[in-house]
C-alpha positions as CSV (number, residue, x, y, z in Angstrom):
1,X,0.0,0.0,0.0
2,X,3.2,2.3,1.2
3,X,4.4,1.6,-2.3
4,X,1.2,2.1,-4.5
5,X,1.4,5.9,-2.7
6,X,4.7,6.6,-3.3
7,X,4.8,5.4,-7.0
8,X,1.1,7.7,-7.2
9,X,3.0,10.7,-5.5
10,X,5.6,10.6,-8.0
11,X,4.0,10.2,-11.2
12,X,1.6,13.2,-9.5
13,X,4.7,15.4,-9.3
14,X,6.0,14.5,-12.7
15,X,2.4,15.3,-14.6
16,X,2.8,18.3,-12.6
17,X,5.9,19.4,-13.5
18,X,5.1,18.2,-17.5
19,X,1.8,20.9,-17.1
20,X,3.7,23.7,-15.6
21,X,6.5,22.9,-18.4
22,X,3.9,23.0,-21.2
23,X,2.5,26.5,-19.2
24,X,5.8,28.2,-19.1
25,X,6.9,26.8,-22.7
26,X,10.0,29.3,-23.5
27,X,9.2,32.2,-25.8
28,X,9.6,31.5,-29.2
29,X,13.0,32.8,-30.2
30,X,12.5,35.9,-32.5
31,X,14.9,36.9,-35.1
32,X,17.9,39.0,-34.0
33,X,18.0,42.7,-35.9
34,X,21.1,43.3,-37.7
35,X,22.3,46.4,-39.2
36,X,22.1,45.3,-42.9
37,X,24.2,47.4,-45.3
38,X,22.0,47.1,-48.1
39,X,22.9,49.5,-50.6
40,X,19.8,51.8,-50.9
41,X,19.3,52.7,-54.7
42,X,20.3,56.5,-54.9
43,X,17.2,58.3,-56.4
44,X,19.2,61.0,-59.5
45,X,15.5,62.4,-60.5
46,X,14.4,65.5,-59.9
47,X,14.8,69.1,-59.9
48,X,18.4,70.8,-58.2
49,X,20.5,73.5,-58.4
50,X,23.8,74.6,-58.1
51,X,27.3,76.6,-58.5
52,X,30.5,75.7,-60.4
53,X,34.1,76.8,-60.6
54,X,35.5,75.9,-64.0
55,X,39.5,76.8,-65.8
56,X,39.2,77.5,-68.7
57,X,43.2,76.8,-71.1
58,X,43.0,78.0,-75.0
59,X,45.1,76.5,-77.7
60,X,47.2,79.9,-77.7
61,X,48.1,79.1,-73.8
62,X,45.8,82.2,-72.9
63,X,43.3,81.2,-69.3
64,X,40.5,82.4,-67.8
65,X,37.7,81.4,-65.3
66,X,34.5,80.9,-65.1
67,X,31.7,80.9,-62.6
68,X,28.1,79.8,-62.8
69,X,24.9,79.5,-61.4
70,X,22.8,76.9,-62.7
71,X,19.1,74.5,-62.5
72,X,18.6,71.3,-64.1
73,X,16.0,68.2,-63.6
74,X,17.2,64.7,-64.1
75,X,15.0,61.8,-65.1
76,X,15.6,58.5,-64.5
77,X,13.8,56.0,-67.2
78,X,12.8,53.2,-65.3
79,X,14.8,50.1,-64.3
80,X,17.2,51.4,-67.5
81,X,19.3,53.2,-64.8
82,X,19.7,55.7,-67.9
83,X,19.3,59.4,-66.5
84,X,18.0,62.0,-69.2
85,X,18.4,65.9,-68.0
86,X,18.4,69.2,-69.1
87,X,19.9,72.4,-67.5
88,X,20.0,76.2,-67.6
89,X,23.1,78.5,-66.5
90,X,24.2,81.5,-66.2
91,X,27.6,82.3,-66.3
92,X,30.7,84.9,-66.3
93,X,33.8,84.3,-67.7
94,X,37.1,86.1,-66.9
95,X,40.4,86.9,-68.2
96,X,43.4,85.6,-65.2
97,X,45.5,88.2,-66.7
98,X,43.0,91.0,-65.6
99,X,41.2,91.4,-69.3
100,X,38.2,91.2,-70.2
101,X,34.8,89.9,-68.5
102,X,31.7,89.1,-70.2
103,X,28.6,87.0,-69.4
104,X,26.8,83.8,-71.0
105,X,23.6,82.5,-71.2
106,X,23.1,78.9,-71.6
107,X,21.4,75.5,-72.2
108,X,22.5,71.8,-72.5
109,X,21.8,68.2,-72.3
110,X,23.1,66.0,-70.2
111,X,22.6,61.8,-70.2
112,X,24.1,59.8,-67.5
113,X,23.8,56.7,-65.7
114,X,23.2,55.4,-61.9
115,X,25.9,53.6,-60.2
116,X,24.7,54.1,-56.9
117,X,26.1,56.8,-55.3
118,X,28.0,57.7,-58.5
119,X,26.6,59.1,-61.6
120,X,28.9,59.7,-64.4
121,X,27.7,61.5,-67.7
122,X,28.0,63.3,-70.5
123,X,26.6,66.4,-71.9
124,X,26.1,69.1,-74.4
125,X,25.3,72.1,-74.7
126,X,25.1,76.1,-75.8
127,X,25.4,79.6,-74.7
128,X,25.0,82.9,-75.9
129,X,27.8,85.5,-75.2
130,X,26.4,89.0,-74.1
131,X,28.6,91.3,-75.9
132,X,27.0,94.1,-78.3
133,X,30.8,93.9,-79.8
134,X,30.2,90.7,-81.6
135,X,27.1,89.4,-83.7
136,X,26.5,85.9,-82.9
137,X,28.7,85.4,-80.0
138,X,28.3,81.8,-78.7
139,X,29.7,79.1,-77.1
140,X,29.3,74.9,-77.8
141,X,30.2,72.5,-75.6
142,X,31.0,69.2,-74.9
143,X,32.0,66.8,-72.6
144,X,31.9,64.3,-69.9
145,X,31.5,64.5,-66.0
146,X,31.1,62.4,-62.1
147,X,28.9,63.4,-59.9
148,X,29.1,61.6,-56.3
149,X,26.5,61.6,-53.7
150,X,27.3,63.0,-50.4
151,X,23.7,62.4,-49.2
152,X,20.3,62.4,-50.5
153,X,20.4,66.6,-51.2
154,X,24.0,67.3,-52.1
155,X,26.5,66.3,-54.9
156,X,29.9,67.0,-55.8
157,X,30.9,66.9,-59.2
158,X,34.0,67.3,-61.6
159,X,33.4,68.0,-65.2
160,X,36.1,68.1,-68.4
161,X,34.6,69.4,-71.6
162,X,35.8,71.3,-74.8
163,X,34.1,74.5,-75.2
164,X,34.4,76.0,-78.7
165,X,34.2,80.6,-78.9
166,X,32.7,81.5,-81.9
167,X,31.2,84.6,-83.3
168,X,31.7,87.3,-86.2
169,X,33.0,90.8,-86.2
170,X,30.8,93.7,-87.3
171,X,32.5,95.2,-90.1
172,X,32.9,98.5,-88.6
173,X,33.9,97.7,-85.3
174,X,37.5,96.9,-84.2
175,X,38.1,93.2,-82.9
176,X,36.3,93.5,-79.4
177,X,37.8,93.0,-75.8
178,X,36.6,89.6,-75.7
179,X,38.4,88.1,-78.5
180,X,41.1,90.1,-77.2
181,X,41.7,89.5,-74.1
182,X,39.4,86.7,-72.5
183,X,40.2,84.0,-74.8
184,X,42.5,84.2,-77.6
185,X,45.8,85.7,-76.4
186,X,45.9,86.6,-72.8
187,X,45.5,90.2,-72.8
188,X,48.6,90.3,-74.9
189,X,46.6,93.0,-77.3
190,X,48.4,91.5,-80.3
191,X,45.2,89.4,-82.0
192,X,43.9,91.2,-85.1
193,X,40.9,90.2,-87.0
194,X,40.1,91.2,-90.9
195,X,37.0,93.6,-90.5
196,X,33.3,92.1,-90.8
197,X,35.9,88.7,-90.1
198,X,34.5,85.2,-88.2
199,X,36.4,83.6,-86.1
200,X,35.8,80.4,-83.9
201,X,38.5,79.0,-80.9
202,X,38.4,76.0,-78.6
203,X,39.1,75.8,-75.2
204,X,39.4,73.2,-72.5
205,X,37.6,73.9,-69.5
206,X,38.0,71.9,-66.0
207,X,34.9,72.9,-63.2
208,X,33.7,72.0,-60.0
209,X,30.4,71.9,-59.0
210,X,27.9,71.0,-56.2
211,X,24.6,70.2,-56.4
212,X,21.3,70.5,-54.1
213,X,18.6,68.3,-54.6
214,X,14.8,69.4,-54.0
């Protein structure tokens, strides 16, 4: 009888323990958080504007520089990763060697593509030189350019591009300061032109530039 008890105490203690087990069943183990570095796909659309800092060297070893102001809206097309974009400047241009300055007007195109944080491109463009002096002053360029993303709103970008100075003299007028002085020969004074004459010159020009994003 002593032994019918104790087995019946025992098996009463392990059913108990078993129930409270199945009460107190551990929590089920939820998934640790990890910082993931997932590279979130950098958005290039949309409008900005910016500033840029550009050297300008001609073929006849004359420089100047350049500053602009400009506005532009990039358009990403789709899963393509191709950026279309279009953007409007305006600029000044000076002679180092303390010659002329005149001012610009200008449009081009611009077609990149996103590498993340990185959008390298290309572009072309015009600009109109404001200088009653010459009768259809302008300027064509081309080129190519980087543009990295510091964060979501602002960029940093380096640009190398050819820009060509074109433009004809009116026939009663002397060959103006710009021609001059700001690109041709570096102030020297010594460039002539034959009167009512055209003339075109190419330049290299280096900028900087940064970017904010709306």
């Amino acid at each position: 009888m002593i032994r019918l008890s104790a087995i019946c105490i025992v098996f009463s203690v392990t059913a108990s323990a078993t129930l409270a087990g199945g009460l107190d069943a551990p929590e089920t183990a939820q998934p640790e958080i990890m910082a993931r570095h997932t590279a979130v796909p950098m958005n290039w659309s949309g409008p900005y504007a910016g500033l840029s800092y550009g050297a300008l060297s001609a073929d006849n070893d004359s420089n100047s520089t350049s500053l602009g102001i400009y506005a532009g809206y990039g358009h990403e097309l789709g899963q393509t990763r191709l950026i279309l974009g279009g953007e409007a400047e305006l600029g000044r241009i000076k002679d180092s060697d303390g010659g002329a300055t005149f001012d610009t007007t200008g449009l081009r195109l611009r077609a990149g593509y996103n590498a993340g944080l990185v959008q390298p491109y290309a572009f072309v463009g015009t600009a109109q030189i404001n200088d009653d002096d010459i009768d259809d002053a302008k300027i064509t360029s081309r080129g190519i350019g980087v543009e990295f993303a510091v964060n979501h709103r602002l960029r940093l970008g380096l640009e190398y591009g050819v820009s060509t100075f074109s433009g004809s003299i009116d026939g009663s007028e002397d060959a103006p300061s710009f021609s001059r002085d700001a690109i041709f020969d570096g102030g020297s004074g010594d460039f002539s032109l034959p009167e009512g004459g055209d003339y075109s010159e190419d330049a290299t020009v280096i900028s900087l530039r940064a970017s904010y994003t709306f």
